[in-house]
C-alpha positions in Angstrom: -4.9 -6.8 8.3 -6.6 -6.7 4.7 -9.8 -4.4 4.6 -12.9 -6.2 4.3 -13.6 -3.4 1.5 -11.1 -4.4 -0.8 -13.5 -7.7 -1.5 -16.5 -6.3 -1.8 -16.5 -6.1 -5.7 -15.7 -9.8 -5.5 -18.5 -10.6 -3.0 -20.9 -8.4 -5.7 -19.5 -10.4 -8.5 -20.6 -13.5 -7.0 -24.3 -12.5 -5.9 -24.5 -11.3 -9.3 -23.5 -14.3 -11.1 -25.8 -16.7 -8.1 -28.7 -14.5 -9.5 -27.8 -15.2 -13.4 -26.7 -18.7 -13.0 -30.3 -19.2 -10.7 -32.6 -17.3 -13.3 -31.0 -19.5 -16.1 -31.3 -22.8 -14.9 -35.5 -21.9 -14.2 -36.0 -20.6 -17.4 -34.1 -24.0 -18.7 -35.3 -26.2 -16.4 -37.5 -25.8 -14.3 -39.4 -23.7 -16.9 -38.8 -24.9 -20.3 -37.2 -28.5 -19.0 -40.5 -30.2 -19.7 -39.9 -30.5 -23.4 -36.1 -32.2 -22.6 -35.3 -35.5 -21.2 -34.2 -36.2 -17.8 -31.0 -36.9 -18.4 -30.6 -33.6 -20.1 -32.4 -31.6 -17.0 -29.7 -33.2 -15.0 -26.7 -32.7 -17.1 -27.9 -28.8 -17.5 -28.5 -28.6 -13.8 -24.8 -30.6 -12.8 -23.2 -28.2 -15.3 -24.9 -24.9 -13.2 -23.6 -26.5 -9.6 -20.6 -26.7 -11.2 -19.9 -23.4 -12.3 -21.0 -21.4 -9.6 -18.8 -24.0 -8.0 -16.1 -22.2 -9.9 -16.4 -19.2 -9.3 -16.8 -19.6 -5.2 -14.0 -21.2 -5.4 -12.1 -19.1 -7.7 -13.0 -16.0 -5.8 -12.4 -17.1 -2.7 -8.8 -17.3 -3.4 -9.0 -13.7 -3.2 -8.9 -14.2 0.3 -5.3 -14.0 2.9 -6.5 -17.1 5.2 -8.1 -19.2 2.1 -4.4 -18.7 0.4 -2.5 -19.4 3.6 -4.0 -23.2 4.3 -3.7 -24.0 0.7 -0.2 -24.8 -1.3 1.3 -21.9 -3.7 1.5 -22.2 -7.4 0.6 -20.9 -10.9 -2.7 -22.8 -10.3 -4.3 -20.2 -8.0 -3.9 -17.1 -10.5 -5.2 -19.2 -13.3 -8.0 -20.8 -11.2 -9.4 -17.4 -10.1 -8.7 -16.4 -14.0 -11.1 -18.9 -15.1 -13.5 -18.3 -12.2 -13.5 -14.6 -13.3 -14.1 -14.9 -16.9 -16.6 -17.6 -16.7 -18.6 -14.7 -14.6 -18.1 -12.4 -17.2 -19.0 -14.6 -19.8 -22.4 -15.1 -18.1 -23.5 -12.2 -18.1 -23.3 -12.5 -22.2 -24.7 -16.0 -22.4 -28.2 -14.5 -19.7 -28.7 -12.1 -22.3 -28.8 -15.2 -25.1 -31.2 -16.9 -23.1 -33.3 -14.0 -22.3 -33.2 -13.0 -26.4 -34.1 -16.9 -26.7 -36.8 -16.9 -24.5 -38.6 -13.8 -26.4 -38.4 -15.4 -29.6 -41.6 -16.3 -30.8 -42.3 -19.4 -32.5 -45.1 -18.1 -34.8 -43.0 -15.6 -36.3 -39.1 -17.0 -38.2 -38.1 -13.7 -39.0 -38.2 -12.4 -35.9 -37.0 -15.9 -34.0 -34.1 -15.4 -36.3 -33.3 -11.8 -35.7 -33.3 -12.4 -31.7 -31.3 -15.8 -32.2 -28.7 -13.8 -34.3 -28.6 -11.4 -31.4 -28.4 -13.7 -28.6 -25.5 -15.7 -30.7 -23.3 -12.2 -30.8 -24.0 -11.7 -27.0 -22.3 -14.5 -26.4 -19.5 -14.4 -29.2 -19.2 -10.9 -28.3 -17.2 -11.4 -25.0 -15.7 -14.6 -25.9 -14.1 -12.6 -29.0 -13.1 -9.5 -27.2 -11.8 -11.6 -24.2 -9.6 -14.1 -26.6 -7.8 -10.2 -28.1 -7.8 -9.1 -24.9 -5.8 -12.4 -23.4 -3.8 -13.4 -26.3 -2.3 -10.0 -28.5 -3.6 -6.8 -26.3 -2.0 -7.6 -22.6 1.0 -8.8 -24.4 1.3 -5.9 -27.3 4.0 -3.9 -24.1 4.9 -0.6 -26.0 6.6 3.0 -25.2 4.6 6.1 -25.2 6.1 9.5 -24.3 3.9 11.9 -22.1 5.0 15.5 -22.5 3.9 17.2 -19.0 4.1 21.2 -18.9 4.6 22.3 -15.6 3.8 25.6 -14.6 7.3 27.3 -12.9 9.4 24.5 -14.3 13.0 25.4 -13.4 14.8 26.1 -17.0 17.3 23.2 -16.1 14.3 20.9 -16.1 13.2 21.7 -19.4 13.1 18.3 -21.1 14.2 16.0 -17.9 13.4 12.4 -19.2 12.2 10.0 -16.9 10.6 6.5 -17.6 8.5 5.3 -15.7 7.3 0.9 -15.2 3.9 0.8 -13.0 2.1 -2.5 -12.2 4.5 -4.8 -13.4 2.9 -8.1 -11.9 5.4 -10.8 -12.4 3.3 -13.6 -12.2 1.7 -16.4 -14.0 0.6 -13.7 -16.5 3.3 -11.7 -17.0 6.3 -12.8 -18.6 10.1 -13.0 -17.8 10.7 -12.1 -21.1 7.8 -10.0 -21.5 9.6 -7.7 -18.6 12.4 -8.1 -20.1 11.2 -6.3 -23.2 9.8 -3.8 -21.0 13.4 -3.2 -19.5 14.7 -2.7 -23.2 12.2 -0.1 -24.1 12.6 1.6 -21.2 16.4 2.3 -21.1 15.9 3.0 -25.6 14.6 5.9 -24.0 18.2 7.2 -22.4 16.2 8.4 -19.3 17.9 10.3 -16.4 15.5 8.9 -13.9 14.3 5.1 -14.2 11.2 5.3 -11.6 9.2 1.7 -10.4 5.6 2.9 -9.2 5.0 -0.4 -7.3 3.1 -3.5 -7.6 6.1 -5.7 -8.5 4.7 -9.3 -8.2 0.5 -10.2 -7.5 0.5 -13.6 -5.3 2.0 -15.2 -2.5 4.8 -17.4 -4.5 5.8 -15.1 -7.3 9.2 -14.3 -8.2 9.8 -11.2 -6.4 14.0 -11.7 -6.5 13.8 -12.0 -10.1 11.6 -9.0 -11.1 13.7 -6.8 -8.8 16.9 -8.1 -10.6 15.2 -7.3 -14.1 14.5 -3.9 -12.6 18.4 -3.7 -11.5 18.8 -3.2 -15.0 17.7 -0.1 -16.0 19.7 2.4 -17.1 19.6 6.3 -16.1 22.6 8.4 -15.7 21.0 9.9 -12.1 19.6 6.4 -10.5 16.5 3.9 -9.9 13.7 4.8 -7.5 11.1 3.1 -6.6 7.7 3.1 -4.4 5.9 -0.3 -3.2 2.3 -0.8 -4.5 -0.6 -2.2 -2.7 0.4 -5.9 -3.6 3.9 -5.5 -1.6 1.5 -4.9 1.0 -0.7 -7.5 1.2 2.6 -9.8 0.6 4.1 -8.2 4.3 7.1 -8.1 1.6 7.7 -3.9 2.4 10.9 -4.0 4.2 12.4 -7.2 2.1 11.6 -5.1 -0.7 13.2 -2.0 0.1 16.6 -3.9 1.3 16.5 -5.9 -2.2 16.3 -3.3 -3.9 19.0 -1.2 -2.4 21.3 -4.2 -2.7 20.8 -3.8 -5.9 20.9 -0.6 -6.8 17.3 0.7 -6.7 16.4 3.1 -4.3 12.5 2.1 -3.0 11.6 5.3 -1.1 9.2 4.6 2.1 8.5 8.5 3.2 11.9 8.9 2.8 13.1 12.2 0.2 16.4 12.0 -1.9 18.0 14.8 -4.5 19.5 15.0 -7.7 20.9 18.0 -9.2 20.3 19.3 -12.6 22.4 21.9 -13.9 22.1 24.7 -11.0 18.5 23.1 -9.7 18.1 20.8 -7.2 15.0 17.9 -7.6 13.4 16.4 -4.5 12.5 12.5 -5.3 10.2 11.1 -2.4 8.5 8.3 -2.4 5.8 6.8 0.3 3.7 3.2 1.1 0.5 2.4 -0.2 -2.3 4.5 1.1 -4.8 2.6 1.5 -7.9 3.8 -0.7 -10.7 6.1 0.8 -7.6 8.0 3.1 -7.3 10.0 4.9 -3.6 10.3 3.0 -0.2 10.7 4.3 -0.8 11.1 7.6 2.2 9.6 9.0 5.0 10.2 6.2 6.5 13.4 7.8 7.5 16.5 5.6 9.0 14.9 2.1 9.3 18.6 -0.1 11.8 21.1 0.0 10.8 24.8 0.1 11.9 26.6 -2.7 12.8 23.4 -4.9 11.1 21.1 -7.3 9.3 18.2 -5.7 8.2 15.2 -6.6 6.1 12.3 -5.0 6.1 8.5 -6.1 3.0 7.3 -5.2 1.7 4.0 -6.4 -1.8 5.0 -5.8 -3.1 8.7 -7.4 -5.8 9.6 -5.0 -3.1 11.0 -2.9 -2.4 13.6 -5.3 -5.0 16.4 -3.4 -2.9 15.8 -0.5 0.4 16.0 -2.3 -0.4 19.2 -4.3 -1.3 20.8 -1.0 1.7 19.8 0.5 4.3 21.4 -2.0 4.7 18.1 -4.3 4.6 19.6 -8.3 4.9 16.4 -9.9 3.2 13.3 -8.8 3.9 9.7 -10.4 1.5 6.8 -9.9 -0.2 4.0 -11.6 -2.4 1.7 -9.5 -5.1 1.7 -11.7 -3.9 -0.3 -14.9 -6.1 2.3 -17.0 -9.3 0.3 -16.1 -7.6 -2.9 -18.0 -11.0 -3.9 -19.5 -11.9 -0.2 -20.8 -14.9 0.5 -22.8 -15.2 4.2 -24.5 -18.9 5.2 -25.1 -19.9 8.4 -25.6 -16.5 9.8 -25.5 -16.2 8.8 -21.5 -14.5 5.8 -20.5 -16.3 2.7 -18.5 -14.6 0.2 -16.2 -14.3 -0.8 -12.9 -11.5 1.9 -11.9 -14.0 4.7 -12.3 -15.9 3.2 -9.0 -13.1 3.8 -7.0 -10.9 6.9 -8.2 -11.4 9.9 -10.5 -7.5 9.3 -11.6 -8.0 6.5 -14.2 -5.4 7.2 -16.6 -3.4 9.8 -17.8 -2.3 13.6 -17.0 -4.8 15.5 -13.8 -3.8 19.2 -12.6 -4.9 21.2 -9.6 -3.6 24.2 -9.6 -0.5 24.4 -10.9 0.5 20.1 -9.5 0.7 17.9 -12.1 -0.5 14.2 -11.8 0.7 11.6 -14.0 -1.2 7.7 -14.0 0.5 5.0 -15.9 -1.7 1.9 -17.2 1.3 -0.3 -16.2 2.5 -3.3 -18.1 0.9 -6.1 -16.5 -2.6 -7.2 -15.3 -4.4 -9.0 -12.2 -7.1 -11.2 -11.5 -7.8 -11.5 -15.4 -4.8 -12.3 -17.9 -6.7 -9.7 -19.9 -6.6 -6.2 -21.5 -9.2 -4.1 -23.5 -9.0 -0.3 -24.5 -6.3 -0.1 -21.8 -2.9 -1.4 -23.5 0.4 -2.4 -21.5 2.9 0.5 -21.4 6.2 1.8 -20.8 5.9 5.6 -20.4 8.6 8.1 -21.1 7.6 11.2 -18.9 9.3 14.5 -20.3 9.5 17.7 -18.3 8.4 20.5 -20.1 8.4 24.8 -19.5 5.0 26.3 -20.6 
């Protein structure tokens, strides 16, 4: 069963967006509609049914038993897409009509100032959106991470392992796209390859196909893998898991596999989902190994606590996509990841447990990416 809690940012979205698309039509309408024709009250009014129209029915194919009556396709990612942006969009275009509402008509230099504002609040997220869609989401690169881990076994010093999070193979991510993603990963001559989950987004995508692309990395001790939250809402864990086995990746389900370096041995576990808010790993039995180094694949990074605690040194996840729209101000970062986890992007310690968050390389919901670009991370061990 999906949580009731995992839609409650798409339930807020829409008030929000009832309440801008209602205040709107009053001040152009009802309000000011006096000075327009009919036909023009009616076309603006139409227009207003219509979106919200959208966006109901865009967000409600967020929903399991809305996308079970209703046939799959490229049409339902790019419907909610449109539903999504539109609501963003919005919020720019309430701000023009507020600025165009204050504008006084006794005073042109001021009318003009406030018109010049309202016209960037609307370009403004139209612009950023159109980089966002067309060159940031698509711009996949490498990016090496140097993690110093406190007690690093000397035959780990410099251990390369790549890592490919949130891959989404869907209508918004490319087969060549993860192709490319494939290439930079195994320029890296990794000894790991590790898969962090969230393979496909939708009922219908090509699961088969991104789990063959994945077949092809290259890393002279193996391919391991943990399923992300998607998997789960797919009921595709098990199919996964025997795919990928068939094929050469190992998806770990609380289940803990070694591979010797040199004189050492490294403990690779992996586990399911946790679903966010915990309590964490209560049912994955003991997946360290006293006296070794351990390491937990964990596609979402609020287990980490939980993992350090446990014996785990090294934690890979990703979940999070960085934020994908990702506004810096102040020097702190601002998007919808930070209402839900403290482990956004990037390296987290407690104690001497390392945590390391890939943005991924693909997106959901919105074929968009801003201040949180697509990557393919090469992770390198390091002695302090």
């Amino acid at each position: 069963m999906i949580s009731w809690s995992r839609h409650l940012s798409v339930l807020l979205i829409f008030l929000v967006v009832m309440v801008l698309h209602g205040w709107m039509w009053y001040t152009l309408v009802a309000k000011q509609g006096a000075r327009r024709s009919r036909a023009w009250r009616a076309g603006v009014t139409l227009l207003a049914i219509g979106l919200v129209a959208l966006v109901a029915g865009g967000l409600s194919l967020g929903f399991a038993r809305v996308l079970a009556v209703l046939p799959p396709g490229r049409w339902i990612a790019w419907t909610r897409a449109s539903a999504l942006s539109w609501a963003l969009f919005s919020v720019g275009l309430s701000v023009a009509v507020w600025l165009w509402k204050r504008a006084p008509g006794f005073d042109p230099t001021r009318r003009r100032l406030l018109q010049a504002a309202g016209g960037a609040a609307v370009a403004t997220p139209v612009l950023a959106g159109g980089l966002g869609v067309f060159i940031a989401r698509s711009r996949i690169a490498g990016r090496t991470v140097d993690l110093k881990i406190q007690g690093l076994p000397p035959d780990l010093d410099g251990l390369r392992m790549a890592q490919l999070s949130d891959i989404h193979l869907s209508a918004f991510l490319s087969e060549r796209e993860l192709i490319h993603a494939v290439g930079i990963a195994n320029e890296f001559k990794p000894h790991l390859a590790l898969v962090t989950g969230d393979f496909v987004s939708e009922r219908g995508d090509p699961l088969d196909l991104c789990l063959e692309h994945l077949s092809k990395l290259r890393a002279s001790h193996g391919i391991f893998g943990c399923l992300g939250n998607h998997e789960g809402y797919l009921r595709a864990g098990a199919y996964t898991e025997d795919q990928g086995r068939r094929l050469g990746i190992d998806i770990l389900r609380s289940k803990l596999r070694w591979r010797r370096f040199g004189k050492v041995r490294m403990y690779i576990a992996g586990i399911d989902y946790q679903r966010m808010g915990g309590p964490y790993m209560t049912d994955t039995g003991v997946l360290t190994s006293e006296g070794n180094f351990n390491m937990l694949l964990s596609h979402n990074p609020d287990v980490f606590p939980v993992a350090a605690s446990r014996g785990h040194q090294l934690v890979i996840s990703g979940h999070t996509h960085g934020g994908q729209l990702n506004v810096e101000l102040l020097g702190q970062p601002f998007n919808i990841a930070r209402f839900y986890t403290p482990y956004i992007y990037g390296t987290y310690r407690q104690g001497a447990a390392v945590l390391y968050v890939s943005r991924g390389i693909g997106t959901v919901v919105i074929p968009m990416r801003i201040g949180a670009p697509p990557e393919v991370s090469l992770i390198r061990l390091c002695a302090t």
